[in-house]
C-alpha positions as CSV (number, residue, x, y, z in Angstrom):
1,X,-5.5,21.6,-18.5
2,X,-7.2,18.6,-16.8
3,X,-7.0,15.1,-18.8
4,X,-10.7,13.7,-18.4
5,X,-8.9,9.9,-19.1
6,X,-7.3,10.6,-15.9
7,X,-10.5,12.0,-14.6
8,X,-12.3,9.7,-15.1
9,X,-9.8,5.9,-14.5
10,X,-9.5,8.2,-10.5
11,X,-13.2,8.5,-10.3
12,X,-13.5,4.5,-10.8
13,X,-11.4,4.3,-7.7
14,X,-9.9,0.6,-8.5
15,X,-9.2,-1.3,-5.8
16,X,-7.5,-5.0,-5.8
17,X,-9.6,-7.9,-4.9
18,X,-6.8,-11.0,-5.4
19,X,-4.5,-11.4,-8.3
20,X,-2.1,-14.7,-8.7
21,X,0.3,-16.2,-11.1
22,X,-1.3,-19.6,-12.8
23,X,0.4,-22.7,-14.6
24,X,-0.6,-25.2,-16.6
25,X,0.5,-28.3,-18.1
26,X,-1.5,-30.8,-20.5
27,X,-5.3,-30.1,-20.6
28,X,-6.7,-28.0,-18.4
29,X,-10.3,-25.8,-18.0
30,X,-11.5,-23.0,-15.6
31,X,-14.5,-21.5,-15.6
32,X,-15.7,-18.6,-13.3
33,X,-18.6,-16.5,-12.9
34,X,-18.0,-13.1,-11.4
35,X,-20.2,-10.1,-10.3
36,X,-18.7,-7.6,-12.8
37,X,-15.1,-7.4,-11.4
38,X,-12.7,-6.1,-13.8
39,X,-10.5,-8.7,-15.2
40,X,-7.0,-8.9,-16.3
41,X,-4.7,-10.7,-17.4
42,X,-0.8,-11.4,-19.3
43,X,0.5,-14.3,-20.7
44,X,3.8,-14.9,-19.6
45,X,4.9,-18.3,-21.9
46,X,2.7,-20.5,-24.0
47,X,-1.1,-19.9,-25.1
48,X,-4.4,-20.0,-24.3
49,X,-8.8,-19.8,-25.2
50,X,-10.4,-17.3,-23.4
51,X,-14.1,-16.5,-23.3
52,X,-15.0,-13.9,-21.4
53,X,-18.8,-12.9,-21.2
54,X,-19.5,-14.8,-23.6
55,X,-17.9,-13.7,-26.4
56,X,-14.9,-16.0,-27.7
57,X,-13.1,-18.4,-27.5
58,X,-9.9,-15.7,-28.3
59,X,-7.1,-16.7,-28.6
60,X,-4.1,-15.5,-26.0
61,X,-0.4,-15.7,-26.8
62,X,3.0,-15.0,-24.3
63,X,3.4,-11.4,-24.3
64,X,-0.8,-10.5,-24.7
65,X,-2.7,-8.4,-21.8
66,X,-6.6,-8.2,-21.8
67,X,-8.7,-6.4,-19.7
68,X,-12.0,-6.8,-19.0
69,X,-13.4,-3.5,-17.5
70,X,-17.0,-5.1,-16.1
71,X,-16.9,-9.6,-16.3
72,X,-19.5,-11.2,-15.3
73,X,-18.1,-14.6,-16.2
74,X,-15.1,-16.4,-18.2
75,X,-13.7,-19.8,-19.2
76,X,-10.1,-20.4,-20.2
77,X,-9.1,-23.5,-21.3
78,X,-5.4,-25.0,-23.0
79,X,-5.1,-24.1,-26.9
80,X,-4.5,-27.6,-27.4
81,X,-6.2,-30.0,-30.3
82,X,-8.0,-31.5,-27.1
83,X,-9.6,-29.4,-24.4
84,X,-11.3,-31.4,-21.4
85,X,-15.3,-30.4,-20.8
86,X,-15.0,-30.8,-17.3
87,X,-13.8,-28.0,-14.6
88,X,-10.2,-28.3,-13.4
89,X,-9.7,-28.0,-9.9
90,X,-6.4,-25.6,-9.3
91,X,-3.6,-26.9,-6.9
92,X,-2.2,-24.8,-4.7
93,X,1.3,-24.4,-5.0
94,X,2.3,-21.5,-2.6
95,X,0.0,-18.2,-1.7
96,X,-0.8,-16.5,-5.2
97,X,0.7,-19.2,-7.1
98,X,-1.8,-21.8,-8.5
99,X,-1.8,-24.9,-11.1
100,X,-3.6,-26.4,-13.6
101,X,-4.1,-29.0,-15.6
102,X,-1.5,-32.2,-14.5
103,X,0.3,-31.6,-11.5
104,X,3.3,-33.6,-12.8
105,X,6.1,-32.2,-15.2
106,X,7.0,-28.8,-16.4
107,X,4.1,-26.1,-16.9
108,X,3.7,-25.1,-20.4
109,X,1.7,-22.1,-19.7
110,X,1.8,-19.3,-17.0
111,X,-0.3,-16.4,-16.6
112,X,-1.0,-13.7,-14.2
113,X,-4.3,-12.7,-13.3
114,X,-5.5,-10.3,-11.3
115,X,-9.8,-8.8,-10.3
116,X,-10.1,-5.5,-9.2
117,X,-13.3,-3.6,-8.4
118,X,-14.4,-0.2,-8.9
119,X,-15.2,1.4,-6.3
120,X,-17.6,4.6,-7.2
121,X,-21.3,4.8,-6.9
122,X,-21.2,5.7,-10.6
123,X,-19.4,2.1,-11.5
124,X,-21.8,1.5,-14.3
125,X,-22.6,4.2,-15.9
126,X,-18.6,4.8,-16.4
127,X,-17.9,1.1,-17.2
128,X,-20.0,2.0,-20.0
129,X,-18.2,5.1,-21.6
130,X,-15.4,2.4,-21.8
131,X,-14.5,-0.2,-24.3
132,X,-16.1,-4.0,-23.9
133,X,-12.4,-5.6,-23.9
134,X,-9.1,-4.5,-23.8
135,X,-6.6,-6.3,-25.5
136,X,-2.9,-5.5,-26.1
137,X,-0.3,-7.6,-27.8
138,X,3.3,-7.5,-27.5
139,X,3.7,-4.7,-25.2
140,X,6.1,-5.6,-22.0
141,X,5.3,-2.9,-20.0
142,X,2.1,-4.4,-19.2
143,X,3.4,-8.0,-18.1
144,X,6.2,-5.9,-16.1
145,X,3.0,-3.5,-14.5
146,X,1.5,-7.1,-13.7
147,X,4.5,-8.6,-12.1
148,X,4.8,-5.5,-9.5
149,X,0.5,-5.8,-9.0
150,X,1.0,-9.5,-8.3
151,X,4.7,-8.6,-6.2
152,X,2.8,-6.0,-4.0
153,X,-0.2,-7.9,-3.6
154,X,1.8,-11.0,-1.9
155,X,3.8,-8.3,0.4
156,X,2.8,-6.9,3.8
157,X,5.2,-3.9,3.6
158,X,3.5,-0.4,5.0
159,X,1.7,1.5,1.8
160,X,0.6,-1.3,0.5
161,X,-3.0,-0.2,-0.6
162,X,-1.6,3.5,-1.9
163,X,0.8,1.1,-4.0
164,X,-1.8,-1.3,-5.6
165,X,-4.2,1.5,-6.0
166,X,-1.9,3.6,-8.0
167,X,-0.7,1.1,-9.9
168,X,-4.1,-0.5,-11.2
169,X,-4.3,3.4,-12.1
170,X,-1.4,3.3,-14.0
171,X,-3.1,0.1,-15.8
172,X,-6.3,1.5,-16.5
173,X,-4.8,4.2,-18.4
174,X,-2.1,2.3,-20.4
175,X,-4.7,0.1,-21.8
176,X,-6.7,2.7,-22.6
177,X,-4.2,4.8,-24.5
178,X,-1.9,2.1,-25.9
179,X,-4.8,0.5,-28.6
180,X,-6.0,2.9,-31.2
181,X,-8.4,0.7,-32.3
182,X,-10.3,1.4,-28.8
183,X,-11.3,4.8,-29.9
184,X,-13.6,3.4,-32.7
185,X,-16.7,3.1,-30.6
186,X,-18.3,5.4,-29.0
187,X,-17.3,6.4,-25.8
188,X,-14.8,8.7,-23.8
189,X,-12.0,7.2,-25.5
190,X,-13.6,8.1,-29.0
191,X,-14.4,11.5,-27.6
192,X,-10.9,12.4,-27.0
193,X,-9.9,11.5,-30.6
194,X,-12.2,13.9,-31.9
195,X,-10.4,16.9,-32.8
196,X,-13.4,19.4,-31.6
197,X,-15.2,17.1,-28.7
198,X,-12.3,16.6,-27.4
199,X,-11.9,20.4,-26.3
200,X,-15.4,20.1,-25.6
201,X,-15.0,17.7,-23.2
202,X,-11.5,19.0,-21.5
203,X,-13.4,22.5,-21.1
204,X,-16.0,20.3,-18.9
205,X,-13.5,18.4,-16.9
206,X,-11.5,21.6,-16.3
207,X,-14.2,23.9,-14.7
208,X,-17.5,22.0,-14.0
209,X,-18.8,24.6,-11.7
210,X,-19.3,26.9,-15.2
211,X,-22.6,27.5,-16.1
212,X,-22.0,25.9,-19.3
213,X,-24.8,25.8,-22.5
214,X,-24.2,23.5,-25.5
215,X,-24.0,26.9,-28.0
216,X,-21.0,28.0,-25.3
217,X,-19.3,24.5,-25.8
218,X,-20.1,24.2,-29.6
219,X,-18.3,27.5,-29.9
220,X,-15.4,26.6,-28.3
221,X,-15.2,23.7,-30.6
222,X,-15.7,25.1,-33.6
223,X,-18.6,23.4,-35.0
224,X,-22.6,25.0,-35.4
225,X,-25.0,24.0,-32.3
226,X,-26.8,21.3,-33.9
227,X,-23.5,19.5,-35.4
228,X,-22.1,19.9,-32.0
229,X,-24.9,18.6,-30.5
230,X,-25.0,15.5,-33.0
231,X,-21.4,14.8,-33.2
232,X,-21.1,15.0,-29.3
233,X,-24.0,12.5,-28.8
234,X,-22.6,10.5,-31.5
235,X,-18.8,10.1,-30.3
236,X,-19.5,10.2,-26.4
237,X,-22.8,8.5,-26.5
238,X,-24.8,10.8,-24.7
239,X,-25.7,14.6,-25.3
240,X,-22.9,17.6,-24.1
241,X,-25.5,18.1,-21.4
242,X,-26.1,15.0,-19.8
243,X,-22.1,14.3,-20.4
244,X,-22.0,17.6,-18.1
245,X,-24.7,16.9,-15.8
246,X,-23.1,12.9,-15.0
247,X,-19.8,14.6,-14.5
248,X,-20.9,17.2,-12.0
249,X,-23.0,14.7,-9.7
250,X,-20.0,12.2,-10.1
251,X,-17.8,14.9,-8.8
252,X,-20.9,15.4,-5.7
253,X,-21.3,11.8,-5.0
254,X,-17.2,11.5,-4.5
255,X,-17.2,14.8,-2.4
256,X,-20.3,13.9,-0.6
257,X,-18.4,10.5,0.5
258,X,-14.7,11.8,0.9
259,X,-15.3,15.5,2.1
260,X,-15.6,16.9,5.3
261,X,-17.1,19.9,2.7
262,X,-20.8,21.3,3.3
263,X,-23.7,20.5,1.0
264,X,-23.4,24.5,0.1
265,X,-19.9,24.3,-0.8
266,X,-20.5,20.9,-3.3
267,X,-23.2,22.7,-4.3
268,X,-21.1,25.7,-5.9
269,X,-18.2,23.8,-6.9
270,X,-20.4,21.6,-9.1
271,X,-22.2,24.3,-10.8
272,X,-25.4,25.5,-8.3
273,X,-26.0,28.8,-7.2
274,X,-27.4,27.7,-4.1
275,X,-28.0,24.8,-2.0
276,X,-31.9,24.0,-3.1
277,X,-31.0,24.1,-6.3
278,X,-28.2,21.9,-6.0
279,X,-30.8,19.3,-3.6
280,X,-33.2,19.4,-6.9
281,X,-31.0,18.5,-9.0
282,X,-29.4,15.5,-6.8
283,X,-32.2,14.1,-5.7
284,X,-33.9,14.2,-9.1
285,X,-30.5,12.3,-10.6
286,X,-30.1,10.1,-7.8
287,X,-33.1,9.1,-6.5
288,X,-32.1,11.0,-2.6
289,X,-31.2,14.6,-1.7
290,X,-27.2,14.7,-0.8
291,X,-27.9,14.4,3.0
292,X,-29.8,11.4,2.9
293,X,-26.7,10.1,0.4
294,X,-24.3,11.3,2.1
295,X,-25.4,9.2,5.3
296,X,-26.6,5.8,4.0
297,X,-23.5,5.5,2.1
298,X,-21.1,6.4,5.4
299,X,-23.3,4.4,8.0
């Protein structure tokens, strides 16, 4: 049966943009403003204040991992009595190793950070089926997953992209699995909880070429059309049919970009009986038939 969390995290396509292990000592503050990146980070010893779009300042502890799916800007500063207004220039110790704060003395704090973007035509609209901010506490696994990023990153060994790649995959998905408290707003994650969208939306992943109607899906799920209908909308955020209808021109836009496949062939493998029908439909949800996509995007 196909796993629409894994669906979904491979559709975002993440791809590294620079990750590095930071140290401070004393006072210390960086601030950043990004263009939507996502943003992570573990603490590795001490603490930290961390404000990322805005909302903060949160407190960070050795052992905690946050993730950031979409930031658009951040400051983190020492969780000191006394925190300096001014910007700290970093010193660059060796490549993706940086400091902070005074240069003299042992650091009290070390972190590793890491950006990655998304790389999908449908970065947005996915970002936000997914929780604001991901924190985990306590959980090694993800300072161990951030050690090999960080490791891989600083290499030059052949595979190097297939490595990062999957394991930014493996990251997307452990953070969205490992906090329960995620699934409380709505959202993919919430979807999934649900006993009856949750087969709902696994039917939808697993065959999106079927003509599906919201009775055939409510059915399935065990639940009347209109409390279907509400509970889907209410859980997932949209309605079962635009849920279906995103899904199916996600799955076009990808094959449209990595396919040698026809228009004709995307057409029928995302749900349209012919290849009009299947133009409509695109250029009405995307603003340009699947040619004219399929060429501005490769040129």
């Amino acid at each position: 049966m196909s796993d629409p969390l894994t669906d979904i995290v491979a559709l975002l396509n993440p791809k590294p943009s620079h990750s590095k292990l930071v140290e401070g000592a004393g006072q210390w503050r960086v601030a950043r403003e990004s263009g939507g990146e996502a943003f992570y980070c573990a603490v590795l010893e001490g603490e930290c204040l961390i404000n990322v779009n805005g909302q903060g300042p949160k407190l960070l502890v050795a052992g905690d991992f946050i993730l950031i799916p979409a930031a658009y800007s951040f400051v983190n500063t020492n969780a000191g009595a006394s925190r300096p207004v001014e910007i700290t220039p970093p010193k660059i110790i060796s490549k993706g190793h940086v400091r902070i704060g005074s240069i003299t003395g042992p650091a009290n704090f070390v972190m590793n950070v890491g950006h990655c973007e998304f790389d999908t035509p449908d970065k947005q609209l996915i970002v936000s089926l997914l929780p604001n901010e991901i924190l985990i506490k306590g959980q090694r696994r993800f300072v161990t997953l951030l050690e090999l990023l960080l490791e891989e990153s600083r290499a030059s060994r052949p595979g190097r992209e297939v490595v990062l790649m999957r394991l930014l995959q493996l990251l997307l998905v452990e953070s969205l699995r490992s906090n329960h408290e995620l699934s409380k707003t709505a959202g993919i994650l919430q979807g999934l909880q649900h006993e009856k969208i949750a087969i709902a939306l696994h039917l939808i992943h697993e065959n999106p070429g079927f003509a599906w109607q919201t009775a055939q899906l409510a059915s399935h799920s065990a639940l009347s059309r209109s409390s279907f209908f509400a509970t889907f909308n209410e859980t997932v955020g949209m309605p079962p049919m635009q849920y279906l209808l995103f899904w199916r021109m996600s799955l076009a836009k990808k094959a449209l970009l990595s396919s040698n496949d026809k228009i004709e062939q995307i057409a029928f493998k995302t749900g349209y009986q012919s290849a009009s029908a299947f133009n409509v439909a695109f250029n009405k949800y995307v603003g340009v038939p699947p040619g004219v996509f399929r060429r501005q995007k490769l040129t």
